[in-house]
N, C-alpha and C positions, 0 to 999 in steps of 0.2 A: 859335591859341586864339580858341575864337569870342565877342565881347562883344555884351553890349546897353547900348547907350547911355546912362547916369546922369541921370534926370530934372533936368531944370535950374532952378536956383533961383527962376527966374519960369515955372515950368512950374504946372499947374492941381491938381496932386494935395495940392500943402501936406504938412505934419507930419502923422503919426499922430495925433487926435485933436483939432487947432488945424482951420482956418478959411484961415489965413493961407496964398495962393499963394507968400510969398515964404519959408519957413519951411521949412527942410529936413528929409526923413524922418528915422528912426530912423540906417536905411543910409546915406545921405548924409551924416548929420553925422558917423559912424565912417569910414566913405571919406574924408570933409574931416579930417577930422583924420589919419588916416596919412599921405595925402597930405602934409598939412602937413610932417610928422615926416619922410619920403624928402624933402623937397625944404631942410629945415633943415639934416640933418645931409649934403646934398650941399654947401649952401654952406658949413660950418664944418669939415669934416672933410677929411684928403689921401687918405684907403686905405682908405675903405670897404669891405664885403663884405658879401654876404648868404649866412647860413644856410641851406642848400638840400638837404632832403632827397626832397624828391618827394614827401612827404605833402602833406595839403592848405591846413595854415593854412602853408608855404613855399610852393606853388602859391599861396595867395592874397596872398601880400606880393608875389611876380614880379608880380603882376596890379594889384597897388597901384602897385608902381614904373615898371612898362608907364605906366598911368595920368599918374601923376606928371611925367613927365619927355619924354610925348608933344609934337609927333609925334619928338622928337630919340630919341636909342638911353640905355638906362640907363646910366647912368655909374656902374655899381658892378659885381665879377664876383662870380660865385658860388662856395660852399666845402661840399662834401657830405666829411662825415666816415664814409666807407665803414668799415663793419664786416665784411663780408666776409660778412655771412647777410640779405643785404636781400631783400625779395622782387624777384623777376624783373618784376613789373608798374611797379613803382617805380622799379626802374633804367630800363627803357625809357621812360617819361614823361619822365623827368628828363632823359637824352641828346634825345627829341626838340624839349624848348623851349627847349633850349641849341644847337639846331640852327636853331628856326626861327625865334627871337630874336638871333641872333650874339651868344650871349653865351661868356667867358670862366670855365671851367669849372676849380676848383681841388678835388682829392679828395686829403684825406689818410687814408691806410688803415690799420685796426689789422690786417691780416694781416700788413703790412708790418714792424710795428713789431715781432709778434708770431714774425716769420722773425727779427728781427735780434738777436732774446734781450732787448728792452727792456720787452714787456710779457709775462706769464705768462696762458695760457686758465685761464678760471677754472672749478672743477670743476662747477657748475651748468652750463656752457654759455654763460653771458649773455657778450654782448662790448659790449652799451651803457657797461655801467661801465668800459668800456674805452676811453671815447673820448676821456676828459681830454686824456689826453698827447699824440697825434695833432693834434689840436684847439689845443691851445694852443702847440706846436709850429709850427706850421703858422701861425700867427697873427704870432708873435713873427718867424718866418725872413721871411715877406711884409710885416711892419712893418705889418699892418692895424689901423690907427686906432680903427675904428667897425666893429664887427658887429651886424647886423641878424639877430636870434632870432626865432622864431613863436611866443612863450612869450605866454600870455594868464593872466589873474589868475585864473579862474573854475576852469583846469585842477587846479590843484594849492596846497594853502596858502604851500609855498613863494615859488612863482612870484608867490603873492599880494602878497609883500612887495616885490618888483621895484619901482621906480621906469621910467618910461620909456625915461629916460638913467639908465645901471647901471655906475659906476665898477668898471672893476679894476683892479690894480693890476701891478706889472710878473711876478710872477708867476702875471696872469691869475686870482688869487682872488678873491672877493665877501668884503667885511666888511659885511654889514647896517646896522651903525652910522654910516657912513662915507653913507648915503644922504643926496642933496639934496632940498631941497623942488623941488616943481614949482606956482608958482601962474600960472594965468594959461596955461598953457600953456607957459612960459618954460624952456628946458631950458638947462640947464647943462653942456657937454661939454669943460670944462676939463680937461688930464688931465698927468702931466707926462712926460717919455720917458720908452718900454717899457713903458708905462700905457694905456690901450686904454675904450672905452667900449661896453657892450651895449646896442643900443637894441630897443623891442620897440613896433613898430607898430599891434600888433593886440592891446596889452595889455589896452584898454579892449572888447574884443569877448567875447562868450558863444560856446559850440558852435555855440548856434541861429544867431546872428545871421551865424556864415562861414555853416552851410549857406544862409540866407537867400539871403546875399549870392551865393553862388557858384548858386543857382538862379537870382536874377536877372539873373548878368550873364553862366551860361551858362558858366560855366568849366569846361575839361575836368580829369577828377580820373582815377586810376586804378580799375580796374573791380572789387579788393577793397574798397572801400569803400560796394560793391550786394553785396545778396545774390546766392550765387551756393555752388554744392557744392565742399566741398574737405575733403578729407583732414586731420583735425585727433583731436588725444588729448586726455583732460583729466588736467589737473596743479593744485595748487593754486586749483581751484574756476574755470579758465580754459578754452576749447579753443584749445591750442597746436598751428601746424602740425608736421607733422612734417619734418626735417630730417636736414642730415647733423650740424648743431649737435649734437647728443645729446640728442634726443629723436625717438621716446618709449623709455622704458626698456624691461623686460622684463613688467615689471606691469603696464605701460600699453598698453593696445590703442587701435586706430586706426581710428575709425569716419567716413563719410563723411555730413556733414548740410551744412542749406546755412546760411550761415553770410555775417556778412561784419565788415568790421574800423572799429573808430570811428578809434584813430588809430594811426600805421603809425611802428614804429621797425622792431629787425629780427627776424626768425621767431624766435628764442631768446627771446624777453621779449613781443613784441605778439600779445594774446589777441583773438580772435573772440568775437562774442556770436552767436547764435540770431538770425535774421531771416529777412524775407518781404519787404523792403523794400529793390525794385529800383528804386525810379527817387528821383527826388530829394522828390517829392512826402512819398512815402512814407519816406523819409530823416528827412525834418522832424517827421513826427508821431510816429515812432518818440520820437524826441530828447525831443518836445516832453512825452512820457506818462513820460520816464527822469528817475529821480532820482540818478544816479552819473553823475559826471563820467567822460567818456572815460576819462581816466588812471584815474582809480578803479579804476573795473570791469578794466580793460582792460592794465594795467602790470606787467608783474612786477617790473621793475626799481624800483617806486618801493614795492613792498613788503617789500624785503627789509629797512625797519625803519623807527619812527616817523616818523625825519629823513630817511630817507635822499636824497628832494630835497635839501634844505638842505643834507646835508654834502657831496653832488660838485658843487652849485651853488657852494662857500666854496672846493673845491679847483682847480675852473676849469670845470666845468662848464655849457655853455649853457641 
């Protein structure tokens, strides 16, 4: 992973629109504050883990905790909840910085669960809604403490409501009500056995301000996320790739445009938009003229009803 060095606090650039050399950018104070947040909950917590799906606000938390905990190695492993229809670009990214980082690689799979008769395909195809039990399974058998989510406010109103530090409870639910204050930065990761806490790094971050970041610091991402030609159907107002998931049906035809993806769950639910914007530049400006949030535009799974964030977020949902 190639970086560019973090302008430093007595560096000549100053804050967006201050004077002041010693006054940190926009990026930096969000970099300074995750940082913070990996470096808190390594001293308070025993069994950390991060959320790792090979999209890119998980590429950008690896890249905070790289940061964080340099030049020593991260001290937390990684947990990709494979659904079994990921794209092939994503799995490969994800095995290579778990290669070139030595990190510890933990996947629990719903085909898995889905061979064992514990979960049912659903007749849509999606297997995101499928990831609860996997997930929380897998949590509870590794006694992990603190899980580190890529969940940001701006994505979803759900997510809005997240707290930094996000109590669960020993069956890995969310109660909204049950949220701590956070003043001051002061996070609370009290929790009691079997009770577990979500933390979200990058909750205080916008779309713009990852690609921002990941232009300045040069982060490698996977290569759906440029435009580029692929094979895609439309369904409910999206272009969905085609797959063996069950799509596209018999009405649906399959046309090739070039296309590329804002955020990447798996081919059954994550939709392509229309673009011409292959490099990062052009990333940004795209973003910068859109008024739908990724998820938005982009999710089939968060449309399948007003709540439906909220209610696999209350059932154990990351």
């Amino acid at each position: 992973m190639t970086t560019v060095p973090a302008t430093t606090a007595t560096g000549t650039a100053g804050a967006e629109g201050t004077d002041s050399p010693y006054a940190l950018s926009h990026l930096d104070a969000l970099e300074s504050e995750a940082v913070h947040i990996f470096r808190e909950v390594a001293g308070e917590f025993e069994r950390p883990v991060i959320l790792f799906s090979g999209g890119k606000d998980s590429i950008l938390m690896l890249h905070l905790a790289l940061k964080a905990f340099a030049p020593a190695a991260v001290p937390f492993s990684l947990l990709h909840v494979d659904t079994g229809h990921n794209f092939p670009e994503v799995l490969a990214i994800r095995d290579r910085l778990v290669e070139r980082h030595g990190l510890r690689l933990h996947v629990a799979s719903v085909q898995e669960y889905i061979d064992a008769g514990k979960l049912r395909e659903r007749p849509d195809g999606l297997r995101n809604p499928l990831q609860t039990l996997p997930l929380t399974e897998k949590i509870q058998s590794e006694r992990f403490d603190a899980v580190f989510g890529g969940g940001r406010r701006d994505e979803e109103k759900a997510r809005a409501k997240e707290r930094v530090f996000s109590l669960r409870d020993e069956f890995s639910q969310w109660d909204p009500r049950r949220q701590r204050p956070e003043l001051w930065q002061l996070y609370n990761g009290r929790h009691a056995p079997g009770e577990h806490v979500r933390v979200f790094p990058i909750s205080n971050w916008t779309e713009l301000d990852v690609w921002q970041y990941i232009e300045r610091e040069q982060i490698e991402l996977p290569e759906i996320y440029f435009a580029h030609e692929r094979e895609v159907f439309k369904r409910s107002g999206m272009w969905l790739t085609a797959g063996e998931w069950g799509g596209p049906k018999e009405t649906e035809s399959v046309e090739t445009r070039q296309v590329r993806y804002r955020t990447v769950g798996d081919m059954s639910c994550t939709g392509a938009v229309d673009s011409r914007a292959t490099t990062l530049d052009a990333v940004i400006t795209e973003i910068t003229a859109s008024r739908l949030t990724e998820r938005g535009a982009t999710r089939a799974d968060d449309k399948m009803s007003e709540a439906a964030m909220e209610d696999r977020k209350r059932e154990g949902y990351f």
